[in-house]
Every structure is written in structure tokens, then in C-alpha cells.
C-alpha positions in Angstrom: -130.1 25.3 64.0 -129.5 28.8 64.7 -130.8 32.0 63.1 -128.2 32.6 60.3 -128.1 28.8 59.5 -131.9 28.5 59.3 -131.5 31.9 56.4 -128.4 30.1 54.1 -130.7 26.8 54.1 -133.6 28.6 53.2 -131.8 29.8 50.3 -130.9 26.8 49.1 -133.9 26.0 49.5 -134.8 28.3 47.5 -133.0 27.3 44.5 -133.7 23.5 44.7 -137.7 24.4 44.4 -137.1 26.8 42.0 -135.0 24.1 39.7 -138.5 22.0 40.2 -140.4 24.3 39.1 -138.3 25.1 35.9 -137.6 21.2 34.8 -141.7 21.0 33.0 -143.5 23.3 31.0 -144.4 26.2 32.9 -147.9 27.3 33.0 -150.2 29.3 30.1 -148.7 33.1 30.9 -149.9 36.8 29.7 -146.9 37.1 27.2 -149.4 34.4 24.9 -152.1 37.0 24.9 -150.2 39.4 22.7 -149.7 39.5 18.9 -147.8 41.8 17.0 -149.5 42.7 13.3 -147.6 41.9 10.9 -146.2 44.6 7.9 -145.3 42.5 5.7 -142.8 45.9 4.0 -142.7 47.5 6.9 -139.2 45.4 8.3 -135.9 47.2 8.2 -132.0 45.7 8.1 -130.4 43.6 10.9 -127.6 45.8 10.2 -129.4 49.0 11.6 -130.4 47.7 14.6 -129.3 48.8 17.8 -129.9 46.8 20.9 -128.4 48.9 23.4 -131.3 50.9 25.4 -130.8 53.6 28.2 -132.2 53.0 31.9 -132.0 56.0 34.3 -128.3 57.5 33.6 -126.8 54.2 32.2 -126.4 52.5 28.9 -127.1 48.7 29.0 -125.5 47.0 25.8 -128.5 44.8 26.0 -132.2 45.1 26.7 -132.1 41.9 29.1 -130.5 41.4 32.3 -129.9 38.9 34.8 -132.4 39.4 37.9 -132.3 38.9 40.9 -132.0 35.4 42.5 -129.8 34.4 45.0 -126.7 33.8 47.2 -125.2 33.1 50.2 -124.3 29.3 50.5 -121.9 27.4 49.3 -124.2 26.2 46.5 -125.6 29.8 45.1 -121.8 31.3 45.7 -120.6 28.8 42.7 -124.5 29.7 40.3 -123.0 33.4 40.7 -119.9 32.4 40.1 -121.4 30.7 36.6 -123.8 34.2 36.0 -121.2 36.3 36.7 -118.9 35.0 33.8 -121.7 35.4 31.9 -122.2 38.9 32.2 -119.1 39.6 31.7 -118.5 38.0 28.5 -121.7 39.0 27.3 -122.0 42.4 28.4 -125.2 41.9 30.3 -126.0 43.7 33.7 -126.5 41.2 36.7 -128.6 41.6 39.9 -127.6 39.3 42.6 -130.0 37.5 45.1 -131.0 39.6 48.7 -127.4 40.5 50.5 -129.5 40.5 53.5 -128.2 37.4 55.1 -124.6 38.4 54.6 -125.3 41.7 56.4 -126.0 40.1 59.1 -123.6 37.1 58.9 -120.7 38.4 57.1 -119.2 34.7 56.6 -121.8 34.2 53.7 -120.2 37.1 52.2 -118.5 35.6 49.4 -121.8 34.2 47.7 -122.4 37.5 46.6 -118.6 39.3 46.3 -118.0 36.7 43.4 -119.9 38.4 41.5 -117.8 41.7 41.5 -114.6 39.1 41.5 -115.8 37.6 38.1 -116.7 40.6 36.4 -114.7 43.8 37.7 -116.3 45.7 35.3 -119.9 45.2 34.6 -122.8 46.6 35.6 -123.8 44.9 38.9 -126.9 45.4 40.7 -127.1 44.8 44.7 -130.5 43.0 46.0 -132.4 44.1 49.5 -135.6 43.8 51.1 -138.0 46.0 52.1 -137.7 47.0 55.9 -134.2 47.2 56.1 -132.3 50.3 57.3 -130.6 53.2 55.3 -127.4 51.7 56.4 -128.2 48.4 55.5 -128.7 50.1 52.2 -125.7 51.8 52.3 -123.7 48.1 53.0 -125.1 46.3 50.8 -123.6 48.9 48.0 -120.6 48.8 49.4 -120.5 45.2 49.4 -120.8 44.5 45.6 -119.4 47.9 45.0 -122.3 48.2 43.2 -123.9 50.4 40.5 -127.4 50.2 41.8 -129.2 49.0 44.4 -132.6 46.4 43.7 -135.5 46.7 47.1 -137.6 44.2 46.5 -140.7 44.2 48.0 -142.3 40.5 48.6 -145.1 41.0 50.8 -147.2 37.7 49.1 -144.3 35.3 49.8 -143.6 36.7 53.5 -147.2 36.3 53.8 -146.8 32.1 53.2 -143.0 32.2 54.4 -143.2 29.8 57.4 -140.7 32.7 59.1 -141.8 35.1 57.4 -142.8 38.9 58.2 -146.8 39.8 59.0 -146.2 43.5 59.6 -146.0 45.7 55.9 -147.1 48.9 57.9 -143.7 50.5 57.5 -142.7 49.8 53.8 -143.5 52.9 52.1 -140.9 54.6 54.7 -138.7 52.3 54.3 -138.6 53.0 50.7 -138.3 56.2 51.1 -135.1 56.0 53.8 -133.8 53.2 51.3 -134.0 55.7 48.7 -132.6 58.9 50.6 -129.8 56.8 51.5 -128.5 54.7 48.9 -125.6 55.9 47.8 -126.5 54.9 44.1 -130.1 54.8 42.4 -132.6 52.9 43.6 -134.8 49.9 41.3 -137.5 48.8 43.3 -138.9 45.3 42.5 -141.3 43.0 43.3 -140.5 39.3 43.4 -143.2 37.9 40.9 -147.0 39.5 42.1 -146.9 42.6 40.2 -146.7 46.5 40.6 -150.2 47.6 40.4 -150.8 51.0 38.7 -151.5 52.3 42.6 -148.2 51.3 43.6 -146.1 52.8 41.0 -147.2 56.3 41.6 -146.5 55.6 45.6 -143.2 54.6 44.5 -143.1 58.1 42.2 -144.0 60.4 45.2 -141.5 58.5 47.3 -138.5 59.0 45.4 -138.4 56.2 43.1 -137.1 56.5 39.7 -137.1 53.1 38.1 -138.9 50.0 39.0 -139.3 46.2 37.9 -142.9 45.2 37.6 -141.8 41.5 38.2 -145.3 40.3 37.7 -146.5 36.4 38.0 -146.1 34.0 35.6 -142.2 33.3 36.1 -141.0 31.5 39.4 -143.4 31.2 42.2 -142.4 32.5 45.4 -146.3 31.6 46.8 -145.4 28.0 45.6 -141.9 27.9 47.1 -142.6 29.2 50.0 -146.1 27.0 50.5 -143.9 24.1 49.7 -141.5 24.1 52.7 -144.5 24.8 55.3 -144.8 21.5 57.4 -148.7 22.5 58.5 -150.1 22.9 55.4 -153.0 20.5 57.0 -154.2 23.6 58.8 -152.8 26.7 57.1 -152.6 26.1 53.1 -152.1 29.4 51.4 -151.6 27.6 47.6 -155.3 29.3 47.8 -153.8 31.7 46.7 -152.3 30.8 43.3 -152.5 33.1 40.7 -152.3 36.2 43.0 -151.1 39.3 41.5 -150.9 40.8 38.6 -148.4 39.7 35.1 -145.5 42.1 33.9 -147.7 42.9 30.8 -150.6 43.5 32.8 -149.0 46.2 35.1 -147.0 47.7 32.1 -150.2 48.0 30.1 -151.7 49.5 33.0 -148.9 51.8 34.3 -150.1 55.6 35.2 -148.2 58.1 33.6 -146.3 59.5 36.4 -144.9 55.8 36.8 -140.7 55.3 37.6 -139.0 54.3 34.7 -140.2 50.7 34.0 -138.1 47.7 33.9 -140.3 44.4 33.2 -139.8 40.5 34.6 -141.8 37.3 35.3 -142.2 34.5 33.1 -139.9 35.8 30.2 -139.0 32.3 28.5 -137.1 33.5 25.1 -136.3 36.3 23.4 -139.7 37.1 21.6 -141.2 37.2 25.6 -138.8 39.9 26.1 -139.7 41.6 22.8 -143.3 41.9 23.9 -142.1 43.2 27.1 -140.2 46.3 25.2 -143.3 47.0 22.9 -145.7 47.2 26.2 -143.7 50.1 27.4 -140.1 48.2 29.5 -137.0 50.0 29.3 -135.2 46.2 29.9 -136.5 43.0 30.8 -135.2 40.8 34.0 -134.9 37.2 33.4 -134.4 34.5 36.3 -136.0 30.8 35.7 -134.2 30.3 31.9 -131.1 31.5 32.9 -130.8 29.7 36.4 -131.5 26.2 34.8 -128.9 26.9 32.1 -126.1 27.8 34.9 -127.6 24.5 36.4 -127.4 22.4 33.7 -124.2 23.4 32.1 -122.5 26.9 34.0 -121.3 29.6 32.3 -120.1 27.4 29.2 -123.6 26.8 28.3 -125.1 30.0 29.3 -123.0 32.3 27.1 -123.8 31.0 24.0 -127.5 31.0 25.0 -127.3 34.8 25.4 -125.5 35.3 22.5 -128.6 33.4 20.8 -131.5 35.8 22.1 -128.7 38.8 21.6 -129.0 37.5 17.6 -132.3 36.4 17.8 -133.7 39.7 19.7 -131.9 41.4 16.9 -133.5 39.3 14.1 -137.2 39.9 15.6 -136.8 44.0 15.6 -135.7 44.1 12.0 -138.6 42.1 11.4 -141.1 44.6 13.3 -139.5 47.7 11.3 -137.7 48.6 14.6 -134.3 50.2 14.8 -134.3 50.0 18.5 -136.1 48.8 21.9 -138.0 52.0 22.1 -138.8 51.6 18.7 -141.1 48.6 19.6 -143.5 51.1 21.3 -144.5 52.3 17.8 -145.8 48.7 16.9 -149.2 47.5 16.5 -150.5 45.1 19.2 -153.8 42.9 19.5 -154.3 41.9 23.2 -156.2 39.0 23.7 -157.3 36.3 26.6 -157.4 37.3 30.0 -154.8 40.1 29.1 -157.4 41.7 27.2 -159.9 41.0 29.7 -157.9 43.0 32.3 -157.6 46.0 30.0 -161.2 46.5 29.4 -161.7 45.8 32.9 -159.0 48.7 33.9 -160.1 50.6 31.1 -157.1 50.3 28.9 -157.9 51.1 25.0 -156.8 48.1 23.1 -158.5 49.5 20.0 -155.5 52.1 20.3 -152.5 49.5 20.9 -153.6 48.0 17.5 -152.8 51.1 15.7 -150.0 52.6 17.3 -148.2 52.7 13.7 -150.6 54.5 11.9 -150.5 57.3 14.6 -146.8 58.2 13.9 -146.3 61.5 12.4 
């Protein structure tokens, strides 16, 4: 099998493990550890809610978007297809899957130009990895004519990839070329381990103006990737399940010269992506849900699902006496579990979340 072959397979590889993953009950995740106190008068209308929230220079008509996932075979060109019919009759931005393998075997092309052929209009989001070139950067734009570019950075599952990279030496300058070069703005991303409070001010004093904490809890790269190794007799990385950090977890812990934050990983329904806002997100990715809708029914069954969490997102802000997404950073929050374990242990003041109201002027 050669090179480019080995890459498209691997993707639909990909997918298939990810499906498994998404068909039970997905394991106990951060988003459980926080509670919102209820004001039992402190609601306000449906009517004067707003849902529409501002990241970098744009305005996204909702505060959720379609992350990254895939493309590139036969199989993933017909999923975007399905997500990108979505997005446009919804309104909702889209990020595609890494364009990488169409860069370099322009054939598998059309698994990620569908998108733009599907929704001519919408905000679309191009996907590439860390340790590619400026021009790559500069292609992959071109190639979804898109309005922003997502690097992810994935260093955990190249690390159990059976072909995947060992050498990380060079990512921060390839960040920084990425970002120099892209003709649009930049999101960097990780793909489900986290953004630790570290990071994000790297990613500040290279350039970086918005990035996607993608933290664990959602699908499990470590998993996937552990998964289709044949010598896991001898080399077994599932020791390292539960590596990383959670989206909450880095947004809680976030420094305050951070990018612009987007959140993702394990958001499972609308009130996941509400918690997301009220820890300090700008917009929430979501992957897993989504992907096994467009697998179970296509676009036909995934609009109306995002209509729900556009009506039930609505519905939960009104409740919380918020007018907006921002608004939700006013709220009052009790951390618990081993959420609230991590902020005492990173010294974040969860006496403080819990009385964010009362500190308004």
C-alpha cells in the first residue's frame, strides 16, 4: 500500500473508531464537576436573548461550531457533505478534518472542497497540523477558500500513532511561520489533551490570537490511535489514559495574556456548552454528537438537532439572567470533584467563581 493510500485509510480509520467510541455512554467528564447557583428572580426573557457571540473580527450567529474531524476518502467526503448542509442551513461555522493529505495527494481533494460546494457562504474553517510549511498553510486556505485556518497540535496521539511523528522540537516555529503566513487568522488547537496555562502564553508571544483548548473527555485520539497498533504486546501506550488536561480545566486555568479562547472536548448537549461560555470560551467546538448524528441519519437529522440546542441554549441563558454568551461570565459557579481538585492544586479561587454575581457593579 503506498504512502498516500496508507494516510486516506487511516482516516477512515479514524472515523470507524471514533463511531465506537460514541455508540455507549462516554466516560464521567469535567463538565459534571460544575454547578451553576440558582437565582431563583434573577432569569430574564427568551425574547432578549442574543446568541450570536464575536470571535477575533467575526460574528458567529451561534456560540457552537462544528470542529474539526475529517476528510479525504470516499467515506468522510459524503460526512462533510452531510455537515456542510448543516452549517449552512443552520448558520453554524464548520472546521473540516487536517487538509494535509490532500496537499500532498491532490485526488483526495474533493473530501474537503465539498464543504465550500455545500455552503458557498458560510464560515468555513481549514484544518492543518503542526510542522507543516507556510505554504502548506497558505494551500490549505486556498483550498477551502477559507475564512480561517485551525493548526492543531497532536503531539499525545503522534506519540501512540503507529506512523506517527517522534520529533516536537520544531513546533513552536512552526507556529509561528504558520502564523506569519496564513493568509487569514490563525486558531490553534489541540486534538483532545488540553492547552495548559504554559502553552497559551507560548502561543500569545508567537503570534496567536485565538485558540481551542480541546481538552480530554470527548473522542480519544490516545485510544484510536492505541487501537490500530498491531504490537501492543510490547509497546501499549493505553498507559496513558487520561493524559492531559479537560477544556474546563485549561479555561479555568488560562493566564491572562491567553489568545482568545475557543473551548472543545466532551461537549455532549447544550448545557456542556453553556458551562463552557460561563468558564471564560468565546464558542464551543463540538465533534463526537454531531458525527454520530450525520452517521445515523445525514444532514436531515442533524439540522433539527441544532436547531434543538440553538432553542435549548437559548432557554438555559434566560434562565441564568443572561442576555448573552459573555453574559454567562457574570454567573455564579461551584466547582467540585476533581475539577475542583485541580483548581486548588493550580491555585485557582473557587471561593470567587461562586460569587461572580455579587461582584457586578
Amino acid at each position: 500500500m503506498s504512502t498516500d493510500s496508507r494516510r486516506a485509510a487511516r482516516k477512515d480509520d479514524h472515523v470507524r473508531l471514533a463511531e465506537q467510541q460514541h455508540e455507549q455512554p462516554g466516560p464521567r467528564t469535567d463538565f459534571e464537576d460544575v454547578e451553576f447557583i440558582h437565582h431563583a428572580l434573577g432569569g430574564v426573557s427568551a425574547d432578549e436573548v442574543d446568541l450570536t457571540v464575536r470571535v477575533g473580527n467575526w460574528t458567529w450567529p451561534t456560540p457552537f461550531y462544528v470542529n474539526g474531524m475529517t476528510g479525504g476518502t470516499e467515506k468522510t467526503t459524503t460526512i462533510n457533505r452531510e455537515l456542510a448542509i448543516t452549517a449552512r442551513e443552520t448558520g453554524m461555522p464548520m472546521a473540516c478534518g487536517s487538509v494535509s493529505v490532500a496537499l500532498d495527494d491532490p485526488s483526495t481533494a474533493r473530501g474537503f472542497t465539498v464543504i465550500r460546494e455545500e455552503n458557498p457562504d458560510g464560515f468555513v474553517m481549514a484544518n492543518l497540523g503542526a510542522g507543516r510549511s507556510g505554504q502548506d498553510a497558505v494551500r490549505a486556505v486556498e483550498l477551502l477558500h477559507a475564512d480561517a485556518l485551525q493548526l492543531h497540535v497532536n503531539a499525545v496521539q503522534e506519540t501512540a500513532m503507529p506512523e506517527g511523528s517522534r520529533d516536537f522540537s520544531d513546533w513552536a516555529r512552526s507556529v509561528a511561520t504558520v502564523v506569519e503566513a496564513s493568509p487569514v487568522p490563525v486558531i490553534v488547537k489541540e486534538v483532545g489533551f488540553g492547552l495548559s496555562r504554559r502553552t497559551l502564553s507560548t502561543l500569545s508571544s508567537l503570534g496567536v490570537q485565538i485558540a481551542d483548548v480541546s481538552g480530554k473527555g470527548g473522542t480519544d485520539f490516545l485510544s484510536i490511535e492505541s487501537s490500530r497498533r498491531t504490537d501492543t504486546a510490547v509497546i501499549d501506550y493505553s498507559v496513558l489514559t487520561g493524559f492531559g488536561q479537560s477544556a474546563l480545566a485549561c479555561l479555568l486555568d488560562a493566564p491572562e495574556d491567553a489568545p482568545q479562547l475557543l473551548a472543545s472536548g466532551g461537549v455532549r448537549n447544550p448545557y456542556d456548552v453553556v458551562k463552557a461560555l460561563a468558564c471564560g470560551a468565546s464558542a464551543v467546538g463540538v465533534a463526537g454528537v454531531f458525527l454520530k448524528r450525520v452517521l445515523d441519519g445525514g444532514a436531515e437529522a442533524l439540522v433539527p438537532l441544532v436547531r434543538g440546542w440553538v432553542e435549548q441554549t437559548t432557554a438555559v441563558l434566560a434562565l441564568l439572567g443572561a442576555s448573552s454568551p459573555a453574559q454567562l461570565r457574570h454567573t455564579d459557579l461551584v466547582v467540585r470533584g476533581g475539577l475542583g481538585e485541580f483548581c486548588q492544586v493550580r491555585g485557582i479561587d473557587r471561593t470567587a467563581l461562586s460569587r461572580r454575581r455579587q461582584d457586578l457593579p
